[in-house]
N, CA, C and O atoms as a Tinker XYZ file with bonds, in Angstrom:
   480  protein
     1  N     66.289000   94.775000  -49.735000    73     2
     2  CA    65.584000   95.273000  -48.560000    64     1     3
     3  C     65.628000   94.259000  -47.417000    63     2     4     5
     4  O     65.525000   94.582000  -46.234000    81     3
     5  N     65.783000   93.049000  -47.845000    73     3     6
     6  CA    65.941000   91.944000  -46.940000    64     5     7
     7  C     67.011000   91.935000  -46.053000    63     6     8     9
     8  O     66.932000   91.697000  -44.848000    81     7
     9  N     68.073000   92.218000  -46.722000    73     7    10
    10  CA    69.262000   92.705000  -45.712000    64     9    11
    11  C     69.425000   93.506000  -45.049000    63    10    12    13
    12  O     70.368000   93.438000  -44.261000    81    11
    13  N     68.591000   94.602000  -45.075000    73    11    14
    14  CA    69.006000   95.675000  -44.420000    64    13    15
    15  C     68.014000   95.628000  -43.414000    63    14    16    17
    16  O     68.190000   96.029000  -42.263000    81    15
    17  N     66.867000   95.086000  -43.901000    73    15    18
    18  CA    65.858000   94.486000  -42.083000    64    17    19
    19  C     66.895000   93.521000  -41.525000    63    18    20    21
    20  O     67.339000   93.873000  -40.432000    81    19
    21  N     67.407000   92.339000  -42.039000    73    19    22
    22  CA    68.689000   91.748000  -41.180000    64    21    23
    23  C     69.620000   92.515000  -40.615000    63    22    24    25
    24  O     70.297000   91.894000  -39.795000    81    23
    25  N     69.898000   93.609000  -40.748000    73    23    26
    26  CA    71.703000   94.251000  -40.528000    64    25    27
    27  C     70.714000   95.043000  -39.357000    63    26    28    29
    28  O     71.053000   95.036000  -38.173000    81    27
    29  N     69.719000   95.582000  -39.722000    73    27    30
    30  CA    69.136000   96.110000  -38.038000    64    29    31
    31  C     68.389000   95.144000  -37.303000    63    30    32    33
    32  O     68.504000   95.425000  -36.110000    81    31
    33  N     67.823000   94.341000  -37.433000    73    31    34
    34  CA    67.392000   93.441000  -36.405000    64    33    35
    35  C     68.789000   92.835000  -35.841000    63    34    36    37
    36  O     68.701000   92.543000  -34.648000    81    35
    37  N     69.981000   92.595000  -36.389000    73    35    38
    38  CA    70.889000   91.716000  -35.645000    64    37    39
    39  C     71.544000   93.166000  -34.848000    63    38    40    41
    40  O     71.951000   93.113000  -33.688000    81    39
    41  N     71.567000   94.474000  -35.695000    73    39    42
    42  CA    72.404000   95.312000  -34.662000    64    41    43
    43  C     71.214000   95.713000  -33.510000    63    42    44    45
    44  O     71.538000   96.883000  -33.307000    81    43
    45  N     70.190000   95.502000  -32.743000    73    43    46
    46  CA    69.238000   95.671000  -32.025000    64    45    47
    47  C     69.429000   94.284000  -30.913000    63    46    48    49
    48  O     69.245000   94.278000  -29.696000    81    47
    49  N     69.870000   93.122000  -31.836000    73    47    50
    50  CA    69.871000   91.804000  -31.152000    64    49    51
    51  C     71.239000   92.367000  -30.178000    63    50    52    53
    52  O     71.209000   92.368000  -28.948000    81    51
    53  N     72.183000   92.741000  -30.838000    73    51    54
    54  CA    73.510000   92.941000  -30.600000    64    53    55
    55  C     73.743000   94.310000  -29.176000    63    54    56    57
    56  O     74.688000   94.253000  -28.389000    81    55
    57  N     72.843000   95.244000  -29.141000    73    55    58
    58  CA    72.521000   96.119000  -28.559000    64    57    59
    59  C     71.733000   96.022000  -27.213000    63    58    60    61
    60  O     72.020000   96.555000  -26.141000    81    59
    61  N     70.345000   94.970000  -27.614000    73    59    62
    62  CA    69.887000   94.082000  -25.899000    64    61    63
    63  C     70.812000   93.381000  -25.382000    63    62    64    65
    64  O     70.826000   93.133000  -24.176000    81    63
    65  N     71.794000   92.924000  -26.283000    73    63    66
    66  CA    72.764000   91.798000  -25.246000    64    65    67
    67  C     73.981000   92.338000  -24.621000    63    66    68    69
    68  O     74.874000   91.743000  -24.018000    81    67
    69  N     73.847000   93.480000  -24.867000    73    67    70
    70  CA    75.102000   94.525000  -24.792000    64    69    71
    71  C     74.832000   95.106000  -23.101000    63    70    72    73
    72  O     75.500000   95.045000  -22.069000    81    71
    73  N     73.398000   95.718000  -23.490000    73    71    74
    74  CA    72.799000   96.138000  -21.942000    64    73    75
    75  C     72.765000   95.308000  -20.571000    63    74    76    77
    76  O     72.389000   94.136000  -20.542000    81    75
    77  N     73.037000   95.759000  -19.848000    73    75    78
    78  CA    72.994000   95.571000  -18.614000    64    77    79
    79  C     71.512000   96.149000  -17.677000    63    78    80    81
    80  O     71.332000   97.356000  -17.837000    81    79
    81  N     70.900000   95.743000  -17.135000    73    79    82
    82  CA    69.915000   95.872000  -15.895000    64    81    83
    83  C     70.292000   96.875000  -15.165000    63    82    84    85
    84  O     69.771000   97.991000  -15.164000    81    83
    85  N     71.273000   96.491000  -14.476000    73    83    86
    86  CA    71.754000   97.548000  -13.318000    64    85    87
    87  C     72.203000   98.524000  -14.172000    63    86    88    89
    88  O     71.526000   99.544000  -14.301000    81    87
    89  N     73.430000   98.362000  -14.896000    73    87    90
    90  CA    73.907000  100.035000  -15.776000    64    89    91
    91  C     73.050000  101.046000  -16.306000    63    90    92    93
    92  O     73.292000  102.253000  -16.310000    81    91
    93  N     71.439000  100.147000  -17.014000    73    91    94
    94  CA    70.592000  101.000000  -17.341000    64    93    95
    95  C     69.924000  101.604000  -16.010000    63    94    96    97
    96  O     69.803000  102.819000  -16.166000    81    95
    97  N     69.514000  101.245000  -14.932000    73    95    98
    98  CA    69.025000  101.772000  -13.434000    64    97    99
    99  C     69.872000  102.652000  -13.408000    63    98   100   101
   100  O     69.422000  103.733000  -13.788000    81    99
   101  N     71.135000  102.664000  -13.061000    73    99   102
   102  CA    71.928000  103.497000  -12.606000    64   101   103
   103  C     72.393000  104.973000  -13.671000    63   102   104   105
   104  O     72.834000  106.017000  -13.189000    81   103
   105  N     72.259000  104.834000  -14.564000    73   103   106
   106  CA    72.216000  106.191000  -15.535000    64   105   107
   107  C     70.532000  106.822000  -15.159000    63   106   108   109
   108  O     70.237000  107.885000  -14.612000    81   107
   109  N     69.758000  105.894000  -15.603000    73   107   110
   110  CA    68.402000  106.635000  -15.113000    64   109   111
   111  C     67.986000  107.360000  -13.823000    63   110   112   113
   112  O     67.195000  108.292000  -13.681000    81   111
   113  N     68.913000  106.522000  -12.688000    73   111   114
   114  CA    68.909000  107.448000  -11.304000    64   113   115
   115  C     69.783000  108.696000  -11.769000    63   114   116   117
   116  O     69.067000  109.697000  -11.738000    81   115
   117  N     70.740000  108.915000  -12.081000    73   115   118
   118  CA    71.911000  109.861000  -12.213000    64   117   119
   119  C     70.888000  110.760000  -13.038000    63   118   120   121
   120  O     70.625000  111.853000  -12.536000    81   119
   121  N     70.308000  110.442000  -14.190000    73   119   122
   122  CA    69.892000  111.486000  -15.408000    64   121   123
   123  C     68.451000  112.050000  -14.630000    63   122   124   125
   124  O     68.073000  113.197000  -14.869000    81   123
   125  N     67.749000  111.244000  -13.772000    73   123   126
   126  CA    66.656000  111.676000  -12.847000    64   125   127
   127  C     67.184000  112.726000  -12.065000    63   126   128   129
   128  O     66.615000  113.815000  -12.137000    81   127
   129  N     68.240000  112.589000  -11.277000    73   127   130
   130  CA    68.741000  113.144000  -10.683000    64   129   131
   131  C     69.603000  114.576000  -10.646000    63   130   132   133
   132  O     69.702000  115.313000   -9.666000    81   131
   133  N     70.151000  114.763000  -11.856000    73   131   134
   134  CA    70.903000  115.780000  -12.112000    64   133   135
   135  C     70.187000  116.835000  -12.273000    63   134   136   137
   136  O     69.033000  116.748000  -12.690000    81   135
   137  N     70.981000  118.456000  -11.849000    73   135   138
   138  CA    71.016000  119.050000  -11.789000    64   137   139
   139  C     70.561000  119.795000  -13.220000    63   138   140   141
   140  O     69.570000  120.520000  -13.126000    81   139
   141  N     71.181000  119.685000  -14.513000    73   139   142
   142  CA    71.739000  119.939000  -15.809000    64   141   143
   143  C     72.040000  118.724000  -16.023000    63   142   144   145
   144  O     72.336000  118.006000  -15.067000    81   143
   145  N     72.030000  118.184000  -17.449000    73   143   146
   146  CA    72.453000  116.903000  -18.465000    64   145   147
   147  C     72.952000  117.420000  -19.667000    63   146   148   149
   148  O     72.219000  117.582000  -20.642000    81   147
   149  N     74.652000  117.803000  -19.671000    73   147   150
   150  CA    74.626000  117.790000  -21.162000    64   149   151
   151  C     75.082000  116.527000  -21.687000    63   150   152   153
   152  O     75.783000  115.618000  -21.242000    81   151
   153  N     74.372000  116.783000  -22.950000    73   151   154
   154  CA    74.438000  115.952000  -24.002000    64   153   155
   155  C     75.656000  115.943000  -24.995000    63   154   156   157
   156  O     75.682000  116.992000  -25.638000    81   155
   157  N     76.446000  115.269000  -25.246000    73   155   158
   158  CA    78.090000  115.502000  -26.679000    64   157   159
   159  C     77.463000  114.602000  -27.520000    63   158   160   161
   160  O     76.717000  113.732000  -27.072000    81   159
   161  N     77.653000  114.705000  -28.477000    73   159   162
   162  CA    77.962000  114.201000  -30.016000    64   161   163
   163  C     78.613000  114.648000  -31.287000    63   162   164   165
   164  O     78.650000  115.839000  -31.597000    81   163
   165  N     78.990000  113.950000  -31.826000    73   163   166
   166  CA    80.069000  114.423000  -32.777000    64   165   167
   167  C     79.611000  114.254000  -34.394000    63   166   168   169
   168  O     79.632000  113.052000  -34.658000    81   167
   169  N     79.334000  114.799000  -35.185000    73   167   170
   170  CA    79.089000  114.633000  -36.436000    64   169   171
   171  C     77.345000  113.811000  -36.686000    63   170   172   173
   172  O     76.371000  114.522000  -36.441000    81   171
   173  N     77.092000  112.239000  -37.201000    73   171   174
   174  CA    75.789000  112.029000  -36.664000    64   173   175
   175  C     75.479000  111.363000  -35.611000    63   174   176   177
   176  O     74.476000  110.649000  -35.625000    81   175
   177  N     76.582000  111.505000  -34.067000    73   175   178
   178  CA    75.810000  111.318000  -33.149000    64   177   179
   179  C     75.345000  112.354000  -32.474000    63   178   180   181
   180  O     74.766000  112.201000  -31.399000    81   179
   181  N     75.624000  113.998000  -33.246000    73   179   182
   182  CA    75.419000  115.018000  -32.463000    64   181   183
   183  C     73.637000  115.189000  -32.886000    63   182   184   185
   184  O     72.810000  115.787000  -32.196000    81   183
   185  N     73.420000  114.608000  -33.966000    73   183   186
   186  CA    71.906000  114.403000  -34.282000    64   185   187
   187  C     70.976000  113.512000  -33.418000    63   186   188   189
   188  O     69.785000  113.809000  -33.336000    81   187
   189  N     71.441000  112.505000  -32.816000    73   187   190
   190  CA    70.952000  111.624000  -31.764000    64   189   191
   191  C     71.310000  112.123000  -30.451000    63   190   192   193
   192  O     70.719000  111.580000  -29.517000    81   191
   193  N     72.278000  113.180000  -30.121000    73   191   194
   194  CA    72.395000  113.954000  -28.773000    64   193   195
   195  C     71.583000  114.968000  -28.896000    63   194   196   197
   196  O     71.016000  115.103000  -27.812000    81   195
   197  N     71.114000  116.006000  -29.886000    73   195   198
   198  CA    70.276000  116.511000  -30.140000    64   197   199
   199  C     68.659000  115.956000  -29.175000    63   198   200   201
   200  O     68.183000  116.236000  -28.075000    81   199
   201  N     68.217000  114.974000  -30.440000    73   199   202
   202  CA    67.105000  114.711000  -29.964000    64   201   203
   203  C     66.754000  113.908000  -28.684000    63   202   204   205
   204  O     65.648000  113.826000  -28.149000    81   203
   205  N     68.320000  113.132000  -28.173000    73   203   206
   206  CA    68.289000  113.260000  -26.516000    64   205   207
   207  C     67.798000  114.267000  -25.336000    63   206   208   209
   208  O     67.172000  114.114000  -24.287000    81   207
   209  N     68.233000  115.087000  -25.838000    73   207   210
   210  CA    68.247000  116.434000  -25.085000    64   209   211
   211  C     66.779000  116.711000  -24.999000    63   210   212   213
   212  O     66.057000  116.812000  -24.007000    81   211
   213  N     66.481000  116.821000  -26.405000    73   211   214
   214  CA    64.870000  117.181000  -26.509000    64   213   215
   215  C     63.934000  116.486000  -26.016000    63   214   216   217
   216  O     62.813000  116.992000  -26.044000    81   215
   217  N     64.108000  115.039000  -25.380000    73   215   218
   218  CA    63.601000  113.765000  -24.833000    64   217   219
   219  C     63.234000  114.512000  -23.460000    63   218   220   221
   220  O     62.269000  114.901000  -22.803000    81   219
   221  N     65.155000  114.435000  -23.454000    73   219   222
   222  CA    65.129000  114.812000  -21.862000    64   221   223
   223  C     64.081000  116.469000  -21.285000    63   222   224   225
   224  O     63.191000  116.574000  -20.440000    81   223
   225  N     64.511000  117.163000  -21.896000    73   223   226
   226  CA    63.304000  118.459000  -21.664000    64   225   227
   227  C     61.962000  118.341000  -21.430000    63   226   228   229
   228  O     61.347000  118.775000  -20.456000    81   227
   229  N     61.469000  117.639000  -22.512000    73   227   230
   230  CA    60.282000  117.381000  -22.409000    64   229   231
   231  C     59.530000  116.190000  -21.199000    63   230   232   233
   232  O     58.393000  115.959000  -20.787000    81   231
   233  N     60.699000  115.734000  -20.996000    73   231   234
   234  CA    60.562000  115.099000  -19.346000    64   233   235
   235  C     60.763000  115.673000  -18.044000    63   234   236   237
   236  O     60.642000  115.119000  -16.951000    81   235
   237  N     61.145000  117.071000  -18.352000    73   235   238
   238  CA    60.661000  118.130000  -17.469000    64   237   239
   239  C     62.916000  118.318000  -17.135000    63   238   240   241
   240  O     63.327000  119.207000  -16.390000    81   239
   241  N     63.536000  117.704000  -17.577000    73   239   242
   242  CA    65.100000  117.250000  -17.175000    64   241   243
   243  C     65.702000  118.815000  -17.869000    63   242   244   245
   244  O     64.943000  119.233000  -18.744000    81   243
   245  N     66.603000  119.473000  -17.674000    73   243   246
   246  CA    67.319000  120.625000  -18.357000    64   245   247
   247  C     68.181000  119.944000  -18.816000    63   246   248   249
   248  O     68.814000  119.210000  -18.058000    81   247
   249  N     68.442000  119.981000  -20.085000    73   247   250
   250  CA    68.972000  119.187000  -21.019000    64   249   251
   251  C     70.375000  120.404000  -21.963000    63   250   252   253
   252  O     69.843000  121.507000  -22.077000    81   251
   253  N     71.560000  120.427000  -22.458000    73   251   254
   254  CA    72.188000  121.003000  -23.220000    64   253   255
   255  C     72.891000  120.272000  -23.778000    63   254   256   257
   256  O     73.664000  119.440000  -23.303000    81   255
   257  N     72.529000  120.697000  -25.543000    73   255   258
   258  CA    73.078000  120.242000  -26.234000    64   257   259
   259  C     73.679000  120.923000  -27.917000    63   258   260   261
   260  O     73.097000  121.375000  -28.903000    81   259
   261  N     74.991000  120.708000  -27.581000    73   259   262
   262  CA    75.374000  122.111000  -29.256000    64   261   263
   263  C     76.432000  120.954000  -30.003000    63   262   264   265
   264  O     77.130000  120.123000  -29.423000    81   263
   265  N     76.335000  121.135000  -31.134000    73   263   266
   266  CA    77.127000  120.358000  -32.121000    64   265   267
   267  C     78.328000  120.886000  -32.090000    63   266   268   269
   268  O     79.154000  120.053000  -32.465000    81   267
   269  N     79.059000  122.460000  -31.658000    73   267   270
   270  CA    80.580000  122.489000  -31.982000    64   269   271
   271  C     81.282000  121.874000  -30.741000    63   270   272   273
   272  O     80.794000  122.033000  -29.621000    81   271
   273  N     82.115000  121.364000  -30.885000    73   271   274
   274  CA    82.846000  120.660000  -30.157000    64   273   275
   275  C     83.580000  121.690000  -29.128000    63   274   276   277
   276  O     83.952000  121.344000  -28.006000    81   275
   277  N     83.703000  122.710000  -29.542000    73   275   278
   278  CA    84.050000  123.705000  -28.624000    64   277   279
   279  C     83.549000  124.383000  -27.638000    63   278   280   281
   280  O     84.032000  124.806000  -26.588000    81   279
   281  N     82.151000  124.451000  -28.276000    73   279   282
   282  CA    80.765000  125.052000  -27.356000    64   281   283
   283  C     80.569000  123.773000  -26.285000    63   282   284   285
   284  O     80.350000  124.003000  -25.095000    81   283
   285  N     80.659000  122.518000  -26.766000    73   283   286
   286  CA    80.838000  120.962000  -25.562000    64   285   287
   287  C     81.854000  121.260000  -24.911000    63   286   288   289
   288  O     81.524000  121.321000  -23.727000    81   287
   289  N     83.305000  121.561000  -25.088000    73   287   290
   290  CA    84.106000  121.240000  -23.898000    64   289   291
   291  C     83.800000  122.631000  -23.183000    63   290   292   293
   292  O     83.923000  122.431000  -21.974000    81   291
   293  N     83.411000  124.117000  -23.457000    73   291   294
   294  CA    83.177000  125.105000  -23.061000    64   293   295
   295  C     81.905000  124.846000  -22.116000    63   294   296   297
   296  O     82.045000  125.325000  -20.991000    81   295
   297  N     80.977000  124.338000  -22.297000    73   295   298
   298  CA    80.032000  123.909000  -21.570000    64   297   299
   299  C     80.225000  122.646000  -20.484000    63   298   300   301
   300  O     79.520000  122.431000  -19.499000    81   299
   301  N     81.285000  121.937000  -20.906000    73   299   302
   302  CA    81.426000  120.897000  -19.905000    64   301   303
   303  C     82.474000  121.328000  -18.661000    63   302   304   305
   304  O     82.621000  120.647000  -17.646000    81   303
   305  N     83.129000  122.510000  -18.919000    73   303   306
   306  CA    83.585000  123.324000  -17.998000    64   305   307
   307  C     82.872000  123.592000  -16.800000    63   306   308   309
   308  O     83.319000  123.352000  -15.678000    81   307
   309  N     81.675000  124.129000  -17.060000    73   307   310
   310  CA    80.766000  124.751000  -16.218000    64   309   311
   311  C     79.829000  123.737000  -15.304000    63   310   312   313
   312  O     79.139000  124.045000  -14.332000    81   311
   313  N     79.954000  122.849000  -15.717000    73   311   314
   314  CA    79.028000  121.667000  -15.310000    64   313   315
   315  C     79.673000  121.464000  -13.554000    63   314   316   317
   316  O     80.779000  121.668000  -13.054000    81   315
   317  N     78.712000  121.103000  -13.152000    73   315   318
   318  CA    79.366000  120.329000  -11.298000    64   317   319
   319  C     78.864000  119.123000  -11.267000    63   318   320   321
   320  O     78.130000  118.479000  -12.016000    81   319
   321  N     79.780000  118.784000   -9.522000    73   319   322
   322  CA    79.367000  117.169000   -9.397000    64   321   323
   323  C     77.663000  116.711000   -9.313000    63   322   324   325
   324  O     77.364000  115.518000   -9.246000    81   323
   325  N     76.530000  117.872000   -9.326000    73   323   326
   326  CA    75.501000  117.632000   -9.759000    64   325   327
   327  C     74.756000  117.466000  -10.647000    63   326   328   329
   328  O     73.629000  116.974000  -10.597000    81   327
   329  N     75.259000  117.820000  -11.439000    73   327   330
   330  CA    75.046000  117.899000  -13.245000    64   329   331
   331  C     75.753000  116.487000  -13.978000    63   330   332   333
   332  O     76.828000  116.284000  -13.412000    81   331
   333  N     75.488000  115.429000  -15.076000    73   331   334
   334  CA    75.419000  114.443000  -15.624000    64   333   335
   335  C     75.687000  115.411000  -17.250000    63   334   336   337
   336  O     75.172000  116.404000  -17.764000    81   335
   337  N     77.230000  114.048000  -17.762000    73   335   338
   338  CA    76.944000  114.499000  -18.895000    64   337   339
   339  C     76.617000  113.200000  -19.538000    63   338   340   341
   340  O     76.667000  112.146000  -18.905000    81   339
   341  N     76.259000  113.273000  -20.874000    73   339   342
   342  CA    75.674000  112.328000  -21.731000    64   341   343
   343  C     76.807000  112.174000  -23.377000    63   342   344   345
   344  O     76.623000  112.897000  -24.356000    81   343
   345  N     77.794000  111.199000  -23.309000    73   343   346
   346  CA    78.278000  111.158000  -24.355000    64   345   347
   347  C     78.262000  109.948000  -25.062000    63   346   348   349
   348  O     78.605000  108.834000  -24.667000    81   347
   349  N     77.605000  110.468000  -26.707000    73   347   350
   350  CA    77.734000  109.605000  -27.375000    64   349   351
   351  C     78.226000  109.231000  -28.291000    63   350   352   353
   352  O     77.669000  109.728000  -29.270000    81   351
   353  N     79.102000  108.516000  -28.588000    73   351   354
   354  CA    79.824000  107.882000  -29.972000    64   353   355
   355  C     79.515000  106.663000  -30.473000    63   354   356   357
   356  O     79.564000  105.665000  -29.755000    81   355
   357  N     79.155000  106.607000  -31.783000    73   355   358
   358  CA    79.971000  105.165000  -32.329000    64   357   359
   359  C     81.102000  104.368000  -31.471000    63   358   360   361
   360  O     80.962000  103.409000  -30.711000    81   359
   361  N     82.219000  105.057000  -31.832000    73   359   362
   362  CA    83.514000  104.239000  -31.488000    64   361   363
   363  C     84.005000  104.457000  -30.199000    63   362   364   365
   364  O     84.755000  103.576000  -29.781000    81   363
   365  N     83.696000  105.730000  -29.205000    73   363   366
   366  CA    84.364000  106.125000  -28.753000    64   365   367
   367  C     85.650000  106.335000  -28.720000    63   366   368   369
   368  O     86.249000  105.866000  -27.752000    81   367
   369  N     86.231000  106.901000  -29.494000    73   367   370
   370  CA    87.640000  107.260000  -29.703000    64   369   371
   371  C     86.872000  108.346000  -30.618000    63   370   372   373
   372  O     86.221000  107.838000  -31.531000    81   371
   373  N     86.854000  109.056000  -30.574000    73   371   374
   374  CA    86.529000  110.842000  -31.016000    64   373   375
   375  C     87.194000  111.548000  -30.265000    63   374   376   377
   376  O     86.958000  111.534000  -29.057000    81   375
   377  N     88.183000  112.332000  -30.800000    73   375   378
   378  CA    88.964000  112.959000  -30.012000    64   377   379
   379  C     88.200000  114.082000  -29.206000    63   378   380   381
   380  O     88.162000  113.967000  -27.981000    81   379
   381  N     87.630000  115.090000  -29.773000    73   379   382
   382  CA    86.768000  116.245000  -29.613000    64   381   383
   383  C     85.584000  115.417000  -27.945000    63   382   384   385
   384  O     85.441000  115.777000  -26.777000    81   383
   385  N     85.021000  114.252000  -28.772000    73   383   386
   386  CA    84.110000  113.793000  -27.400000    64   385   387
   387  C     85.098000  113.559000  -26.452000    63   386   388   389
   388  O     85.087000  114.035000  -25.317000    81   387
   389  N     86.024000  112.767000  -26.947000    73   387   390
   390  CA    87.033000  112.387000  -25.227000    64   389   391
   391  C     87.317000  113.331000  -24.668000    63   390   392   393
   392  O     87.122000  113.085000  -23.478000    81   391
   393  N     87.905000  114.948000  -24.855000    73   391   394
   394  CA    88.643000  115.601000  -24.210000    64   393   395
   395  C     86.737000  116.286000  -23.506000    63   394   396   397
   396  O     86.694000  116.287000  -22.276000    81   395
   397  N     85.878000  116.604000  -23.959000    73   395   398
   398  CA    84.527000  116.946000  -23.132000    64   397   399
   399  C     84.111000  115.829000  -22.033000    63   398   400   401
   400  O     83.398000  116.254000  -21.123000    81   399
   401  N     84.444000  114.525000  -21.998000    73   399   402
   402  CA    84.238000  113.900000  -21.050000    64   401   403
   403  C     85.506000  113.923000  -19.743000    63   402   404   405
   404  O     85.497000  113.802000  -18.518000    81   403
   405  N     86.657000  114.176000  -20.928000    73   403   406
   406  CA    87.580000  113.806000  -19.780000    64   405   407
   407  C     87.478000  115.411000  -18.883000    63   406   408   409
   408  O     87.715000  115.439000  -17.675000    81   407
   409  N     87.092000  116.708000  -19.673000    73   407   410
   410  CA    86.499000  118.244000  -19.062000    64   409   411
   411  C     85.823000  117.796000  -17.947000    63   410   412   413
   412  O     86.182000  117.932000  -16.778000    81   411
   413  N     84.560000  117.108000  -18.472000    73   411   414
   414  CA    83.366000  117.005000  -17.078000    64   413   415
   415  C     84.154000  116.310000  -16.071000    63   414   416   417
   416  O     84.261000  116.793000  -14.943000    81   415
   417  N     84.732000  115.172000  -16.402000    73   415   418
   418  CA    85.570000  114.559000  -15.142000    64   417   419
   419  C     86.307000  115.415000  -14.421000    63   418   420   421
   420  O     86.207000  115.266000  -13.203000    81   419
   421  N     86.966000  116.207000  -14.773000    73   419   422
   422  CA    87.765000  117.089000  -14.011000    64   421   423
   423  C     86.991000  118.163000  -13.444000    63   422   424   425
   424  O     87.659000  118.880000  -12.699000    81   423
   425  N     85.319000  118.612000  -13.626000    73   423   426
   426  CA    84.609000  118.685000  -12.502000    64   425   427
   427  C     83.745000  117.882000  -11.903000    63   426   428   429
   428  O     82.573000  118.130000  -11.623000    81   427
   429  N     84.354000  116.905000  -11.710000    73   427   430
   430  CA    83.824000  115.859000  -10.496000    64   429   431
   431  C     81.746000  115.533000  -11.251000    63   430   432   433
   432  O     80.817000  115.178000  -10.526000    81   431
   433  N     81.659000  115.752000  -12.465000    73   431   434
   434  CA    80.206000  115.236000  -13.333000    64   433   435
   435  C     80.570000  113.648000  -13.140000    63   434   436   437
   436  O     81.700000  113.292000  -12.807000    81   435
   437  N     79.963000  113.130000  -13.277000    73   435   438
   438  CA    79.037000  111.564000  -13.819000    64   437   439
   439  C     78.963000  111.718000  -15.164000    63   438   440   441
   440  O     78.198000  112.565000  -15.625000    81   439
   441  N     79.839000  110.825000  -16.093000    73   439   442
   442  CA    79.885000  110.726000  -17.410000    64   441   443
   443  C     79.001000  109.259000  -17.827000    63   442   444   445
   444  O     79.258000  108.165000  -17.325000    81   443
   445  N     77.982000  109.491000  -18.791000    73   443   446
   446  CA    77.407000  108.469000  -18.905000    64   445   447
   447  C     77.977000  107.810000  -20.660000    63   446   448   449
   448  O     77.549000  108.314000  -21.699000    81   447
   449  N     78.639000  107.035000  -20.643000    73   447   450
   450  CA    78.962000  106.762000  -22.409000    64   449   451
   451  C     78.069000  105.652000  -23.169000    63   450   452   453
   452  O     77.918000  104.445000  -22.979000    81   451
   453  N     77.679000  106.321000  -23.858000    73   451   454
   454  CA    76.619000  105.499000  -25.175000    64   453   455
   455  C     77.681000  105.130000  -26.365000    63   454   456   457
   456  O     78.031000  105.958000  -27.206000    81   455
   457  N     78.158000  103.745000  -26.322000    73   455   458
   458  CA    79.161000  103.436000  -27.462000    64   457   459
   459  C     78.729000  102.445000  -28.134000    63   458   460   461
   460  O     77.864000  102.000000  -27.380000    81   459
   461  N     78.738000  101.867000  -28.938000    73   459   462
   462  CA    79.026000  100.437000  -29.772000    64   461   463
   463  C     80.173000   99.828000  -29.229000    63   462   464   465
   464  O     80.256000   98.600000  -29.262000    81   463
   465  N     81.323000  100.704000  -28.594000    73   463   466
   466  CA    82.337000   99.728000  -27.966000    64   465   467
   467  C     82.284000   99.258000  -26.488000    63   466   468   469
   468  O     82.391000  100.164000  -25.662000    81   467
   469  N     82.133000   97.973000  -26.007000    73   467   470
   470  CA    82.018000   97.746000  -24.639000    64   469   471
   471  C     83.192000   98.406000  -23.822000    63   470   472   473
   472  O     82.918000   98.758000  -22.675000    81   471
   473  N     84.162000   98.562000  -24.176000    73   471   474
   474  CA    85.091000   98.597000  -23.261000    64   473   475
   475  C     85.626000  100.238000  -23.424000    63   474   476   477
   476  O     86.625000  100.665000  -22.845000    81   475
   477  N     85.074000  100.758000  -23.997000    73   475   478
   478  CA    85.090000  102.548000  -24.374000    64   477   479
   479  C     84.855000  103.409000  -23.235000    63   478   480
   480  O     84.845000  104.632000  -23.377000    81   479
């Protein structure tokens, strides 16, 4: 049990040092701001985009969020440059999430990425 309070306190240590000041301001203006926020996740980050969504609602924000990857890029279709999407991966390299972000990009959305990889 000792280790596994270590393996999350260091991935939490690893996660504040990761964040940025300004990057976190600047998603919070965008996610304040938008129109619609959908939410992507893929397998169990579609469980943590889930209860994003439900965050966001209950903060008064219109929030969408569906686990098939099809119903995401079908929905990220519809989205405009007022609407924010929210994608999250582990690795970022999910094929299914990339092609819904690279969707919203091609209507001019604000893609916000939640990764473990900095450079994702």
């Amino acid at each position: 049990s000792q280790k596994l309070v270590q393996e999350k306190t260091d991935a939490m240590i690893q996660t504040t040092n990761a964040l940025s000041l300004d990057t976190c301001t600047e998603a919070i203006r965008l996610l304040d701001g938008a129109n619609r926020v959908q939410v992507v996740g893929i397998g169990g980050s579609a469980l943590t985009a889930k209860e994003f969504s439900f965050k966001l609602l209950k903060l008064g924000i219109t929030a969408l969020a569906e686990q098939d990857s099809h119903v995401q890029i079908a929905i990220a279709r519809t989205l405009t440059p007022q609407d924010v999407q929210v994608v999250i991966s582990f690795s970022g390299e999910r094929k299914d999430v990339l092609i819904a972000a690279e969707t919203a990009k091609e209507q001019g959305v604000k893609v916000i990425a939640l990764t473990s990889a900095r450079k994702s």
